[in-house]
N, C-alpha and C positions, 0 to 999 in steps of 0.2 A: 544218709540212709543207704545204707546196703543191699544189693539183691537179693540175701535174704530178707528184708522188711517190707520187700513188693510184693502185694498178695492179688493183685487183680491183672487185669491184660495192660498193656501199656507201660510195665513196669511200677504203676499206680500205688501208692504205700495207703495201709491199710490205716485209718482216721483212728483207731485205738490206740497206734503205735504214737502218736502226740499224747497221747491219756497216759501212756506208760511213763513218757518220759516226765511229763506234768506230776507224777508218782513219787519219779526220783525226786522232783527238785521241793516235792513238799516234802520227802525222806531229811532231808536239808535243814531246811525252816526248821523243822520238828527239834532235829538232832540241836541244833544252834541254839533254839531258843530254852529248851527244855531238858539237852543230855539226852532225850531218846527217842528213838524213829517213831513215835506212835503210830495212831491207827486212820486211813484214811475211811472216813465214815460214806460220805455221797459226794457227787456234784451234781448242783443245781445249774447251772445251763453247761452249754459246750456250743462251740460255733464254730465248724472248720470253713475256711474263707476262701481257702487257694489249693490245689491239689500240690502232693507232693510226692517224688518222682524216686527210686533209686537213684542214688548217684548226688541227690540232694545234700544239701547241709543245713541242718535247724540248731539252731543256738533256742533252751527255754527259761525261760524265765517267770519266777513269781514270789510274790509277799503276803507277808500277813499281812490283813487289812483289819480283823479285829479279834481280840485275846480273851475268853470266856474263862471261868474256874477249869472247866478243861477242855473245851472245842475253841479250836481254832480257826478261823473262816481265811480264806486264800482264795486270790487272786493268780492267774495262769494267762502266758502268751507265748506261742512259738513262732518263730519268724526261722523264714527261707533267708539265710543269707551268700547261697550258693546253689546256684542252678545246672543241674547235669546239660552238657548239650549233645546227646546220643547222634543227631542226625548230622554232627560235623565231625567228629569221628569216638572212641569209645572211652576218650579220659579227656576231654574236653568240658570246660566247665564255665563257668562267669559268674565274678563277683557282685552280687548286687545290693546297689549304693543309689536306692534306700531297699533294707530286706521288705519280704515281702512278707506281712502276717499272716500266716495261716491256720491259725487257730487258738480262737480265746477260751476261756473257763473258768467255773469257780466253784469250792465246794468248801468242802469242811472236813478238817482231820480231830480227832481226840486224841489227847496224852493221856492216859487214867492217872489220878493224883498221885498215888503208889510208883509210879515208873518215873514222876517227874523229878528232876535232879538239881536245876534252879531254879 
């Protein structure tokens, strides 16, 4: 995460910016399974677990878990697998083995029949 993506004191990254990227990776699924980015329609829960810092590093990750005529229901998790360490000095970092999740999710995107390509 970037110091532009810290929106609070602390350097603190704003819990939307896991939503966004959870965005991308269903942009993915979509394009993969179907030839096109569809549409994310909602998500039904969201659970940020661990705060996350500028200076961070989040790897996300997610699947489809079930395939409708054209909603797609998905699965989301982000894990910290790189922790800034500001107070030892300002590019100081640590890899952490095991990451740390910081936020799960799950909702549902549509492809409209029309746009679908396989």
């Amino acid at each position: 995460m970037s110091a532009h993506d810290a929106h609070y004191g602390g350097n603190l990254v704003d819990g939307a910016r896991m939503l966004a990227l959870f965005g991308d990776v269903a942009t993915e699924l979509l394009i993969r399974l179907d030839g096109d980015e569809g549409l994310f329609v909602a998500y039904d829960a969201v659970e940020f677990l661990a705060p996350v810092y500028a200076g961070d590093y989040i790897e996300a990750e997610g699947r489809i878990v079930k395939v409708g005529n054209t909603s797609r229901r998905m699965e989301f998790e982000a894990r910290k697998v790189v922790a800034a360490r500001p107070e030892i000095s300002d590019s100081a970092a640590d890899a952490l083995d095991p990451p740390v999740v910081v936020c799960r999710a799950s909702g549902t995107c549509v492809t409209p029949k029309t746009k679908k390509r396989h």
